[in-house]
C-alpha positions as CSV (number, residue, x, y, z in Angstrom):
1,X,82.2,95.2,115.0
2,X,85.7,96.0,113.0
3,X,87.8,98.3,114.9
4,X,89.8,101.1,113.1
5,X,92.4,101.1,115.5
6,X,92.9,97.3,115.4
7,X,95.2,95.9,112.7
8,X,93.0,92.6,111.3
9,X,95.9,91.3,108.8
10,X,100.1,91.5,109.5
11,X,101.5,94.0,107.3
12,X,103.7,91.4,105.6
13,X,100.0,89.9,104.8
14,X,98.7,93.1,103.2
15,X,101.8,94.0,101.4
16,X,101.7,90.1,99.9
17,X,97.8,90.7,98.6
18,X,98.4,92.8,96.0
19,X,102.0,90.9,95.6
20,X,100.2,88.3,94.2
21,X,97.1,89.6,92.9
22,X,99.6,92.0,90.6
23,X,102.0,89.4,89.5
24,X,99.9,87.4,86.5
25,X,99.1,90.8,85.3
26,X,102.7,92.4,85.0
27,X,103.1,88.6,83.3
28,X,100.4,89.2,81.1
29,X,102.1,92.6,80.4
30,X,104.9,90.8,78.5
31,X,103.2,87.8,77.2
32,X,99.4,89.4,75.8
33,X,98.6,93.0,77.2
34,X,95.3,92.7,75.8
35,X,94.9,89.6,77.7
36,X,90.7,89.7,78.5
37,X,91.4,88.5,82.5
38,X,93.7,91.0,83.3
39,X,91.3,94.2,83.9
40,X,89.4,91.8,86.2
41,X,92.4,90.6,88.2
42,X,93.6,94.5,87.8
43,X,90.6,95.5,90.0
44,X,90.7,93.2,92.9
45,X,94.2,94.1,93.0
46,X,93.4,97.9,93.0
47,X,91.2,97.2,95.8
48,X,93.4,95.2,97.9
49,X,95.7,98.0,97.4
50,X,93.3,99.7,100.4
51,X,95.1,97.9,103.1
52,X,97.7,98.4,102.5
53,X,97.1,102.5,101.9
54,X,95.6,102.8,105.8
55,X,98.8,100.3,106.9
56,X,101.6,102.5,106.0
57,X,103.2,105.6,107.7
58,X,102.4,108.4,105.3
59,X,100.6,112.4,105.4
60,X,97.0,112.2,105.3
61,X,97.7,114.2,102.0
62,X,99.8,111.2,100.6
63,X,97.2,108.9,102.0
64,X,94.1,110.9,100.1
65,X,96.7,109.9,96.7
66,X,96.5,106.2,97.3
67,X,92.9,106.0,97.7
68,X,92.4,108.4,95.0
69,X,94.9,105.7,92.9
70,X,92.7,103.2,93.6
71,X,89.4,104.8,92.6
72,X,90.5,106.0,89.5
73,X,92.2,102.8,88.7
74,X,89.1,100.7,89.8
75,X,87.3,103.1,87.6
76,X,89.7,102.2,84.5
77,X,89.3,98.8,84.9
78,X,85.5,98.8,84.5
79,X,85.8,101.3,81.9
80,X,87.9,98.9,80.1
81,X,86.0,95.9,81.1
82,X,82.7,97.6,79.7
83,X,84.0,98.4,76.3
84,X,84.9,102.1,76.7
85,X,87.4,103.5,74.4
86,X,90.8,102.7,75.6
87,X,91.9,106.3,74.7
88,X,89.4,107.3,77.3
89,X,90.1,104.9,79.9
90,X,94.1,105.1,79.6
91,X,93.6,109.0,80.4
92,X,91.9,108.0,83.3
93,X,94.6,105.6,84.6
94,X,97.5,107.9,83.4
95,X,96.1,110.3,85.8
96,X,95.5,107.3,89.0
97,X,99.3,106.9,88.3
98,X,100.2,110.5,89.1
99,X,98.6,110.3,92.7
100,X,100.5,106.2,92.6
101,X,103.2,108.0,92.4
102,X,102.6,110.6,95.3
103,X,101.6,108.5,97.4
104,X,104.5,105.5,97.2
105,X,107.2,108.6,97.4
106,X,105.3,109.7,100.7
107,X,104.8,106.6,102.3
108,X,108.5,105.0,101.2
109,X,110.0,108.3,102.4
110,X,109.4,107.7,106.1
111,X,109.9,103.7,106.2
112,X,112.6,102.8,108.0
113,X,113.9,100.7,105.9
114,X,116.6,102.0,102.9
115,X,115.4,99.4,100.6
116,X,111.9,100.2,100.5
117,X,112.9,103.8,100.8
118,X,115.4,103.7,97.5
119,X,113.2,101.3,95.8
120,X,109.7,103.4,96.5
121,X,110.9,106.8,95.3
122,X,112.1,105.6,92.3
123,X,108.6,103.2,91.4
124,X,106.4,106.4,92.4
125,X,108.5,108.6,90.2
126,X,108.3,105.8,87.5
127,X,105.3,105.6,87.8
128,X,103.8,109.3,88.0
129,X,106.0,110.3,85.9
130,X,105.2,108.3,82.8
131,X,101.8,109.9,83.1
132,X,103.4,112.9,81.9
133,X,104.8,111.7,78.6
134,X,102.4,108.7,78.1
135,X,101.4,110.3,75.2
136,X,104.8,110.1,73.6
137,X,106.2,106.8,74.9
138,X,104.5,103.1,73.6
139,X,102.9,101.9,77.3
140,X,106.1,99.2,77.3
141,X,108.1,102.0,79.0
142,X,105.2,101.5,81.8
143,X,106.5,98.3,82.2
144,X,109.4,98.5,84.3
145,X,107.2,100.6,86.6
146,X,104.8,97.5,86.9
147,X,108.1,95.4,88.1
148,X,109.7,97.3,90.1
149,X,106.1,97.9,92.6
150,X,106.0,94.3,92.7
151,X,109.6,94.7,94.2
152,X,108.7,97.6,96.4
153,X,105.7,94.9,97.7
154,X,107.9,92.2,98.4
155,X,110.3,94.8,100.2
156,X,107.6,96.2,102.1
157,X,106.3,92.6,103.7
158,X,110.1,91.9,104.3
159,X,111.5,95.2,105.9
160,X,108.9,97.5,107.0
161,X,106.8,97.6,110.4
162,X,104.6,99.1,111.9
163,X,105.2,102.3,113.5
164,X,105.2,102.3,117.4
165,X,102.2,104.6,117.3
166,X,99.9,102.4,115.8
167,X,98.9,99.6,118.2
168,X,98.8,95.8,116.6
169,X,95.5,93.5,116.7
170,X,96.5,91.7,119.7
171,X,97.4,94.7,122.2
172,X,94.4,96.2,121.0
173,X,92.0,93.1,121.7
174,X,93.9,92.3,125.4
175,X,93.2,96.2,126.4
176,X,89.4,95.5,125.1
């Protein structure tokens, strides 16, 4: 059966997933935001976002944020992809984006890497914050928020580790 302790994917491998699950959509972002595909894609990406929440170093607080993200951002994309208002559903997301935000802040704040420190903080502020003043500012201001997470990805499956603490698959399988 799975294993919690056991690490089943490389980190580089679960920061990648949603790398490349997110990319056509931040695309679509420019090129047709109302693009039918893109809730769809938008919720397997949410979803692969779940590795990579139990993967990274963060406060079970920070870590309840990221799966609460993902729900509520799953939850948008069916909203959206079953016809409810987008008034509605947007709320919904705006308020996913807050506990993004939390949780990105947290978890880049005790990577030991500067890059994906520097570059998380500001994405998870981005990000929350919009939620804040989404009301007043057109969604394209959302936008650099979308780009720079696909940064903070790519950094993630470059720089960052594992923490000593946390033993990897194959330490975990010999001592088995």
């Amino acid at each position: 059966m799975l294993d919690a302790r056991r690490h089943y994917a490389s980190l580089r491998l679960v920061a990648l997933l949603p790398l490349v699950l997110f990319l056509p959509a931040v695309i679509a972002f420019f090129t047709d935001p109302d693009v039918a595909w893109g809730e769809y894609l938008g919720v397997f990406f949410h979803l692969s976002i779940l590795f990579l929440v139990s993967r990274l170093e963060a406060a079970s607080w920070a870590r309840a944020a990221g799966y609460g993200w993902v729900a509520l951002d799953v939850l948008t994309g069916i909203l959206m992809i079953n016809g409810v208002d987008h008034d509605t559903a947007w709320a919904v997301r705006l308020g996913g984006h807050v506990l993004a935000g939390v949780w990105i802040v947290a978890s880049s704040l005790v990577s030991h890497s500067w890059p994906v420190r520097v570059v998380g903080v500001v994405t998870g502020v981005w990000l929350g914050g919009y939620s804040f003043v989404g009301t007043q500012l057109a969604e394209e201001y959302l936008r650099p928020a979308g780009i720079m997470i696909l940064v903070w990805f790519a950094l993630l499956a470059t720089f960052h580790r594992d923490s000593p603490g946390r033993p990897a698959a194959s330490a975990v399988h010999a001592a088995v």
